[in-house]
C-alpha positions as CSV (number, residue, x, y, z in Angstrom):
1,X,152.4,185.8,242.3
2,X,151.1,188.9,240.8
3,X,153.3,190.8,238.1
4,X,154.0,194.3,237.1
5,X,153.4,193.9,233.6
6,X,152.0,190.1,232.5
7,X,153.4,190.8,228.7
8,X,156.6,191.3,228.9
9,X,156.9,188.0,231.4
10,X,154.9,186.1,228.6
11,X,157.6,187.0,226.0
12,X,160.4,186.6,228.5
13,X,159.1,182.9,229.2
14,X,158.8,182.5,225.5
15,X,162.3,183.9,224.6
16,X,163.3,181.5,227.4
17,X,161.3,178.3,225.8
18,X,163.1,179.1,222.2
19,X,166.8,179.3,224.1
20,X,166.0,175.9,226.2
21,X,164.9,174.6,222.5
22,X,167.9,175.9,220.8
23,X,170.0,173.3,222.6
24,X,168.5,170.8,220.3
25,X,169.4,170.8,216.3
26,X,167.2,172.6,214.0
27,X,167.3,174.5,210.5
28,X,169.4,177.5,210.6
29,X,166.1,179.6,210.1
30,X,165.3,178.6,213.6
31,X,168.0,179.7,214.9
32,X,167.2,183.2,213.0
33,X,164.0,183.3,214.2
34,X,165.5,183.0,217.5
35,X,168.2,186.2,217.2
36,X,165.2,188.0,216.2
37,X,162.9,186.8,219.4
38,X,165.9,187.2,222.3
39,X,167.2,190.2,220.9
40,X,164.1,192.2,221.0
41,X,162.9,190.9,224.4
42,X,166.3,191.6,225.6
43,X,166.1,194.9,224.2
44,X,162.9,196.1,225.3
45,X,163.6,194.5,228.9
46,X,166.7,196.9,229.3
47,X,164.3,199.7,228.7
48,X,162.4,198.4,231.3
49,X,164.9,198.0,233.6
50,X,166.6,201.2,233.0
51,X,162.9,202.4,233.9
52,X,162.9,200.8,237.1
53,X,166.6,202.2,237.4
54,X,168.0,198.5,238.0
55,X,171.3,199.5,236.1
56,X,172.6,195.6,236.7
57,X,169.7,194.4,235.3
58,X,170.1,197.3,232.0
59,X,173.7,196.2,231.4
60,X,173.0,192.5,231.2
61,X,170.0,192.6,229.1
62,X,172.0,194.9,226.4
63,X,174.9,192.0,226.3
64,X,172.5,189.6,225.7
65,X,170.6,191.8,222.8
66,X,173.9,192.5,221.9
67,X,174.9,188.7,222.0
68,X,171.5,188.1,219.8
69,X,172.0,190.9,217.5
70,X,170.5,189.3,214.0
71,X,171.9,192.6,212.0
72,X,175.7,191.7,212.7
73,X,175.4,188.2,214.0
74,X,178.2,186.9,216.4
75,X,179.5,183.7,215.0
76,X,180.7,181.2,217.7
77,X,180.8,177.4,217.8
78,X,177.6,174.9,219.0
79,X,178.9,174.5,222.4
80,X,179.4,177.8,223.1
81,X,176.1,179.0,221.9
82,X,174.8,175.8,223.9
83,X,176.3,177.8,227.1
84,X,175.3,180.7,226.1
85,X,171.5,180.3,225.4
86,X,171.3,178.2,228.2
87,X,172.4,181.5,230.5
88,X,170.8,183.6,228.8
89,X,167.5,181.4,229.3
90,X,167.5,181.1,233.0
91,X,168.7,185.0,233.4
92,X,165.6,185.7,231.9
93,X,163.4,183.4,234.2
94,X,165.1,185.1,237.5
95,X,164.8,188.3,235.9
96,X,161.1,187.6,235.8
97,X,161.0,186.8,239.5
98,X,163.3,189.8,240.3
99,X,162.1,192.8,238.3
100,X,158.7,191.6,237.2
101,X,157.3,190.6,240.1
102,X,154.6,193.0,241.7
103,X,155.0,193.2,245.4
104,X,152.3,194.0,248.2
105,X,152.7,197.3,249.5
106,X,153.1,196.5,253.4
Protein backbone atom coordinates (compact mmCIF):
# COMPACT_ATOMS: atom_id res chain seq x y z
CA UNK A 1 0.00 0.00 0.00
CA UNK A 2 1.39 3.26 -1.14
CA UNK A 3 0.15 6.55 0.66
CA UNK A 4 -0.61 10.05 -0.31
CA UNK A 5 1.26 11.62 2.34
CA UNK A 6 3.46 8.92 4.68
CA UNK A 7 3.50 11.80 7.67
CA UNK A 8 0.40 12.37 8.49
CA UNK A 9 -0.33 8.33 8.55
CA UNK A 10 2.74 8.17 10.92
CA UNK A 11 1.11 10.57 13.40
CA UNK A 12 -2.37 9.16 12.80
CA UNK A 13 -0.89 5.60 13.80
CA UNK A 14 0.82 7.28 16.74
CA UNK A 15 -2.23 9.32 17.95
CA UNK A 16 -3.92 5.94 17.53
CA UNK A 17 -1.08 3.96 19.74
CA UNK A 18 -1.52 6.80 22.63
CA UNK A 19 -5.65 6.30 22.46
CA UNK A 20 -5.26 2.21 22.57
CA UNK A 21 -2.74 3.07 25.60
CA UNK A 22 -5.00 5.45 27.32
CA UNK A 23 -7.22 2.53 28.18
CA UNK A 24 -4.71 1.61 30.65
CA UNK A 25 -4.07 3.92 33.95
CA UNK A 26 -1.42 6.43 33.85
CA UNK A 27 -0.48 9.98 35.45
CA UNK A 28 -2.84 12.60 34.50
CA UNK A 29 0.11 14.28 32.49
CA UNK A 30 -0.32 11.37 30.16
CA UNK A 31 -3.45 11.86 29.60
CA UNK A 32 -2.38 15.76 28.76
CA UNK A 33 0.09 14.81 26.64
CA UNK A 34 -2.44 12.87 24.93
CA UNK A 35 -5.27 16.00 24.37
CA UNK A 36 -2.37 17.65 22.99
CA UNK A 37 -1.33 14.70 20.42
CA UNK A 38 -5.13 13.71 19.15
CA UNK A 39 -6.23 17.09 18.98
CA UNK A 40 -3.72 18.33 16.68
CA UNK A 41 -3.70 15.25 14.49
CA UNK A 42 -7.37 15.51 14.39
CA UNK A 43 -7.09 18.98 13.61
CA UNK A 44 -4.71 19.05 10.85
CA UNK A 45 -6.43 15.77 9.35
CA UNK A 46 -9.76 17.86 8.89
CA UNK A 47 -7.69 20.21 6.86
CA UNK A 48 -6.79 17.56 4.97
CA UNK A 49 -9.84 16.17 4.38
CA UNK A 50 -11.60 19.35 3.72
CA UNK A 51 -8.75 19.42 1.01
CA UNK A 52 -9.66 16.38 -0.51
CA UNK A 53 -13.33 17.73 -0.11
CA UNK A 54 -14.43 14.46 2.05
CA UNK A 55 -16.83 16.65 4.12
CA UNK A 56 -17.75 13.30 6.31
CA UNK A 57 -14.46 12.81 6.95
CA UNK A 58 -13.95 17.06 7.99
CA UNK A 59 -16.84 16.87 10.39
CA UNK A 60 -15.70 13.81 12.27
CA UNK A 61 -12.20 14.85 12.68
CA UNK A 62 -13.29 18.44 14.16
CA UNK A 63 -15.56 16.34 16.93
CA UNK A 64 -12.81 14.47 17.79
CA UNK A 65 -10.31 17.70 18.04
CA UNK A 66 -13.10 19.12 19.57
CA UNK A 67 -13.53 16.12 21.96
CA UNK A 68 -9.49 16.44 22.66
CA UNK A 69 -9.49 20.04 22.95
CA UNK A 70 -6.61 20.56 25.92
CA UNK A 71 -7.65 24.54 26.07
CA UNK A 72 -11.19 23.81 27.52
CA UNK A 73 -10.94 20.22 28.33
CA UNK A 74 -14.27 18.06 28.30
CA UNK A 75 -14.57 16.34 31.70
CA UNK A 76 -16.33 12.86 31.47
CA UNK A 77 -15.99 9.71 33.54
CA UNK A 78 -13.10 6.70 32.83
CA UNK A 79 -15.55 4.55 31.05
CA UNK A 80 -16.68 7.01 28.84
CA UNK A 81 -13.35 8.20 27.82
CA UNK A 82 -12.45 4.42 27.62
CA UNK A 83 -15.28 4.41 24.70
CA UNK A 84 -14.40 7.29 23.46
CA UNK A 85 -10.60 6.86 22.77
CA UNK A 86 -11.15 3.56 21.80
CA UNK A 87 -13.46 5.17 18.68
CA UNK A 88 -11.58 7.67 18.16
CA UNK A 89 -8.53 5.18 17.75
CA UNK A 90 -9.79 2.92 15.18
CA UNK A 91 -11.55 6.01 13.18
CA UNK A 92 -8.31 7.09 12.72
CA UNK A 93 -6.75 3.65 11.44
CA UNK A 94 -9.73 3.40 8.75
CA UNK A 95 -9.32 6.91 8.06
CA UNK A 96 -5.83 6.01 7.12
CA UNK A 97 -7.01 3.26 4.75
CA UNK A 98 -9.78 5.53 3.33
CA UNK A 99 -8.31 9.00 2.75
CA UNK A 100 -4.60 8.26 2.95
CA UNK A 101 -4.28 5.69 0.80
CA UNK A 102 -2.77 6.46 -2.77
CA UNK A 103 -4.46 4.58 -5.42
CA UNK A 104 -3.15 3.44 -8.95
CA UNK A 105 -4.39 5.46 -11.69
CA UNK A 106 -6.16 2.63 -13.89
Amino acid sequence: MTLKNPGIAIAKLVAAGMLFGAVGRHQYDYYTLLRWVVCGVSAFAAFKAAELRKGGWVWTFAIVALAFNPIIPVYLNRDIWAFIDLTAAVLLLISIFVIDRHSPIP
